[in-house]
GUTITOR-222078 format. One record per residue (C-alpha): residue in three letters; z, x, y. Coordinates in steps of 0.1 Angstrom, whole numbers, plus 2048, in hexadecimal, padded with zeros to 3 digits. Each point is the difference from the previous one (the first is absolute). Layout:
<pts>
ALAZXY
...
</pts>
This chain:
<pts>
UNK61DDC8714
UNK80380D7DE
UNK824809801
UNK8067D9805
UNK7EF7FC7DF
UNK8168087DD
UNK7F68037DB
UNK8127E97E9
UNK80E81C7F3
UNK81180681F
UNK8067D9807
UNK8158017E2
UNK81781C805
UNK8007F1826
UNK8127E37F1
UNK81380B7E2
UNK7E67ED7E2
UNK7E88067E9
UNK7DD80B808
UNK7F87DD7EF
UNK8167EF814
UNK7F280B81C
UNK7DC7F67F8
UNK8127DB7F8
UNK8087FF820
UNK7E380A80F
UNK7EB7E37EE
UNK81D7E780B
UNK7FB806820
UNK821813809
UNK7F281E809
UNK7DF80481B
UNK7DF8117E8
UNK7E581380D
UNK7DD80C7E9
UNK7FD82380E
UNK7E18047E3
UNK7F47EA7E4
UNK81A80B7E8
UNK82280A818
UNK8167EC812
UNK81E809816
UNK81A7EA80F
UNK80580182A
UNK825813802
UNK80A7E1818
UNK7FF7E67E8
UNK8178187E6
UNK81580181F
UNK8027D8806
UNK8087FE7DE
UNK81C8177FC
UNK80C7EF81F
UNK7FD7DB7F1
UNK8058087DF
UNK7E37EF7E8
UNK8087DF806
UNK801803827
UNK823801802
UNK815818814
UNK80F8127E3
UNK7EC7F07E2
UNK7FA8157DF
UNK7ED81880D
UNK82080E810
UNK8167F97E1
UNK7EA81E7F1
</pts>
């Protein structure tokens, strides 16, 4: 569904960083990327959700709570 799919735009604001951040995190690994066309990506809302809950070291309460 698309609503399960957000800009990085909205990723960031999601969890209180950059835009950039946001992409960093995305290339890590840390957040779940999908190719919707040759030159846009989104990120699946579930895996902003896993990391606000485990934080970005995959910790309960790890930085991405100390936001």
């Amino acid at each position: 569904m698309a609503t399960d799919l957000l800009t990085y735009s909205e990723t960031a604001d999601r969890i209180h960083v950059s835009v950039s951040t946001a992409r960093r995190l995305g290339r890590a690994g840390r957040l779940d990327e999908v190719r919707v066309s040759p030159g846009a990506v989104r990120v699946r809302l579930a895996s902003v959700e896993r990391l606000l809950q485990h934080g970005y070291d995959g910790q309960p309460g790890g930085e991405a709570s100390a936001q």
